[in-house]
Every structure is written in structure tokens, then in C-alpha cells.
C-alpha positions in Angstrom: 69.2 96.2 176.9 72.8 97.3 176.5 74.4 100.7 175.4 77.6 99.5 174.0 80.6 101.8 173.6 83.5 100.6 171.3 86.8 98.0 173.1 85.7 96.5 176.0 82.9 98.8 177.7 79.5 97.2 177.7 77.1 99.8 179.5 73.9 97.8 180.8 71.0 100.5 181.0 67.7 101.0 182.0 66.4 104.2 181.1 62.5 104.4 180.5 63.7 100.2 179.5 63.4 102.0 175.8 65.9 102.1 172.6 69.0 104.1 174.0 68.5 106.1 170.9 67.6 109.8 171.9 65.2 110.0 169.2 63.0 107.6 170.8 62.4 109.3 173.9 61.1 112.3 173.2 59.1 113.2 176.0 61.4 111.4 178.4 62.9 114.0 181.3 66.2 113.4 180.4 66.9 113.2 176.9 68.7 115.7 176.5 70.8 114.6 178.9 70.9 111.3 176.9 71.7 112.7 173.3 74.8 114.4 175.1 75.7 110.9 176.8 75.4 109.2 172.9 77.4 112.2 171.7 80.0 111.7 174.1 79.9 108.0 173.1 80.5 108.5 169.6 83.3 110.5 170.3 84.9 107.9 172.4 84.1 105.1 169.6 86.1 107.8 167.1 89.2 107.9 169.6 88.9 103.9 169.5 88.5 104.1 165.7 91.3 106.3 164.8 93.8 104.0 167.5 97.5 104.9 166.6 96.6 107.0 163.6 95.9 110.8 162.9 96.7 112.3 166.5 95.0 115.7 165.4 91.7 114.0 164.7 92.3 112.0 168.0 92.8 115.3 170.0 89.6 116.5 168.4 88.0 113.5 169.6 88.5 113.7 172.9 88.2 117.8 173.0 84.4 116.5 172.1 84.2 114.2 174.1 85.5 116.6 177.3 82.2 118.9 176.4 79.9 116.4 175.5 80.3 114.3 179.2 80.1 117.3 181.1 76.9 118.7 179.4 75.2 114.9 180.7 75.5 116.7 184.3 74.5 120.4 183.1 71.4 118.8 181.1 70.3 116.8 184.1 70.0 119.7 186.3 68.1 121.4 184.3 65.4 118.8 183.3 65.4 117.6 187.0 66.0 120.4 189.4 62.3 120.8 190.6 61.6 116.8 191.1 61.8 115.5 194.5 64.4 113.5 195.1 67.0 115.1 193.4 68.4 117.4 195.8 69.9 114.6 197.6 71.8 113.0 194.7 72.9 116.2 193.3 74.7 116.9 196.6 76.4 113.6 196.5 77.3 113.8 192.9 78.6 117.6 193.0 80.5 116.7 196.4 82.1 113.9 193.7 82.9 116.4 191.1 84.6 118.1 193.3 86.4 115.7 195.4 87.0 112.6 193.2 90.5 113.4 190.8 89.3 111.9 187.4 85.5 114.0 187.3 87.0 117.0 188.9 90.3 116.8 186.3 87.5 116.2 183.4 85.7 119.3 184.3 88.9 121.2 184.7 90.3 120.5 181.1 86.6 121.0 180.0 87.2 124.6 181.1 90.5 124.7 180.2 89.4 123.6 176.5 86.9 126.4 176.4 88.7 129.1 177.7 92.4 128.7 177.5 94.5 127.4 174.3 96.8 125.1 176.7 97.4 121.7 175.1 95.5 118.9 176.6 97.1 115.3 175.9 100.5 114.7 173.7 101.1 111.8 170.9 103.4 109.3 172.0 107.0 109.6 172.6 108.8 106.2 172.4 112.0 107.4 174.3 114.2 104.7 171.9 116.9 103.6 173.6 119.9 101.1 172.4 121.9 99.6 174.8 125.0 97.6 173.1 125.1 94.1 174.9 128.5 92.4 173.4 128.0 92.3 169.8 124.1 92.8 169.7 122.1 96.0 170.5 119.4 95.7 172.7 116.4 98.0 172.2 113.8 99.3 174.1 110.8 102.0 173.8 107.8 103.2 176.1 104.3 101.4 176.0 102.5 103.1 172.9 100.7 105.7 174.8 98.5 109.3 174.3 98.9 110.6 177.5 97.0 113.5 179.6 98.7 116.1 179.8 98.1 118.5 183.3 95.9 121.6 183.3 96.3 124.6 185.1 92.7 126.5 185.6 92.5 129.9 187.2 96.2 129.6 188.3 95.8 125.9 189.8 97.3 122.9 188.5 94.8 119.9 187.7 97.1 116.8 187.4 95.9 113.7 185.2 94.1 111.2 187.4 95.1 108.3 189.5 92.2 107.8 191.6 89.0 107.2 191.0 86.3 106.3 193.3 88.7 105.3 196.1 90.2 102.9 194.1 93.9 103.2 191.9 93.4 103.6 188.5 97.3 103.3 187.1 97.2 99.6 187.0 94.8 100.1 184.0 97.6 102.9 182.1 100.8 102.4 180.2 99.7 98.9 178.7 99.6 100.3 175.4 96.0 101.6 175.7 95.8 105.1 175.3 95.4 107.1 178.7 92.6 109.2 177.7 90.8 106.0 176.2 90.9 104.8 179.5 89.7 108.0 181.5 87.0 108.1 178.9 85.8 104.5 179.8 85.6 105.3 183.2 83.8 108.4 182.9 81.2 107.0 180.5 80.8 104.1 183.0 80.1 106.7 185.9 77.6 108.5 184.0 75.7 105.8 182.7 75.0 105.0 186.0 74.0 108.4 187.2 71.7 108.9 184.6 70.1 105.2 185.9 70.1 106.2 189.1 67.7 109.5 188.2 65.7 107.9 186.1 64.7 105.3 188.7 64.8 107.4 191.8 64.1 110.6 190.6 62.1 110.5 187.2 60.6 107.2 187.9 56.8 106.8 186.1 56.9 111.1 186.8 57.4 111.1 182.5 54.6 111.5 179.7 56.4 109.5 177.3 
């Protein structure tokens, strides 16, 4: 079965091999872990949705979505923290939030978000230019973009992303797809499979469901 979020991300998961709808696991370890998951879905399908319009209601999207991601991790612990075989993948995951730029920058404007009123990504600026060649005028503009903008927690600076998991994200930027839209998809990707990867190795049949 497939958890599909809205473009191109097609999120193949296995969790209890039931509907991915929350409601139908209600006795499942991690569902609260899931509902936040879908929440943080839905607000990545209403970034897709609202493309180059309202940028307000875009912002408030992914302000959502910033709270909703990180509460997948916060939820986990919590349901999990006493089963054996977690201790092992939360130390590799929170060495990962820590050390790898786009889930360490996400928990960083998470907190920002919360506790700050810094601004967090900016609409696009086309940066028009006209260049006169001869008798015509040649024009040109930046890839339609809604850029991350950095964010600066507890007097350090959290740049945007260009890493993630070893590998460069930037080929995937400034093709007219929204930054955050992309650091979304990549974040939904990465917790999809870490809520797989506790439900199989650490939940397993250890449910009443």
C-alpha cells in the first residue's frame, strides 16, 4: 500500500500493512506518531495546492508543516522509549538530527517558529533585468522560487540546506519548484521510513491492535 503525498512523492509503507489513515489504528504504538506524519502531509499537499498563489497562506503551510514533522520524532519516543530495540535507532537518528543540515535546519526553524518572530522563507523576487541588444531588449528573471530563508537560534546561524544524507541536494533547487516544497519532500521521505523502520524492528507483532 502507498501513502501518497501531492507532485511527485509516492511514499511506499508498511505500517501494521493497514489503511495509513490514523483512525484505523487505534491501538497501534505509533499512531500518534502517524496522525502527525498525515498532518504534516496535508500541509505539504496545501503548499502544492496553493503553488504560486497566496504566499501568506503558503507560509502558514509550511509553519505547519515545520511542527507537524518534528512532533513524528517527539511522538515516537514517547510511545516507544521502553521497547527493546529502540535505543539503538534512536541514537542513530538523534546523532542525524544533529549532524545532517536539512533535519537539524528543520528543527532549528521549528524552534525558531515557536519562540522567535524571525521570518522563515520569502516570496519570489524575479530580479528583472533588460539588457538592450541592438534594437531589441532582451529580458531575463530568476527561476520562480520561495526560498528558505536562514535562522539564527540561541545566537547561531542555521543556514538553508544543501546536504542531505551525504548526498547534494541543490541540483534539485532553483528549477522553478519552490525550495521549501523540496525540503519538505525530503523530510517526509526520511520520516516515512523511520517510522517503517520502528514498526518492523521495534514494534513488530509487540501491538494489540
Amino acid at each position: 500500500m502507498k501513502l501518497r503525498s501531492a507532485g511527485h512523492l509516492h511514499i511506499r509503507h508498511r505500517i501494521s500493512h493497514a489503511d495509513m489513515n490514523p483512525e484505523s489504528l487505534t491501538k497501534h504504538p505509533l499512531r500518534h506518531a502517524i496522525k502527525e506524519f498525515s498532518a504534516a502531509d496535508v500541509a505539504y499537499r496545501k503548499m502544492v495546492d496553493i503553488g504560486v498563489g497566496d504566499f501568506v497562506e503558503y507560509e502558514k503551510a509550511w509553519r505547519s508543516f515545520l511542527h507537524r514533522i518534528e512532533r513524528v520524532w517527539t511522538k515516537t519516543q514517547a510511545a516507544v522509549h521502553r521497547m527493546p530495540g529502540w535505543t539503538k535507532i534512536e541514537s542513530e537518528i538523534s546523532h542525524l538530527r544533529k549532524s545532517d543540515q536539512l533535519l537539524n535546519y528543520l528543527q532549528q526553524a521549528r524552534n525558531v517558529e515557536e519562540h522567535s518572530i524571525q521570518e522563515l522563507a520569502t516570496d519570489w523576487d524575479a530580479k528583472l533585468t533588460a539588457v538592450q541588444i541592438g534594437t531589441k531588449v532582451q529580458l531575463s528573471w530568476q527561476p520562480w522560487d520561495r526560498p528558505l530563508l536562514p535562522v539564527t537560534n540561541r545566537g547561531v546561524r542555521f543556514d538553508p540546506p544543501r546536504i542531505h544524507l551525504d548526498k547534494n541536494i541543490e541540483p534539485l533547487l532553483g528549477k522553478g519548484k519552490a525550495e521549501t516544497r523540496v525540503v519538505a519532500e525530503l523530510a517526509l521521505r526520511f520520516y516515512v521510513d523511520f517510522l517503517n523502520r520502528v514498526s518492523t524492528e521495534v514494534v513488530g507483532d509487540k501491538r494489540d491492535v
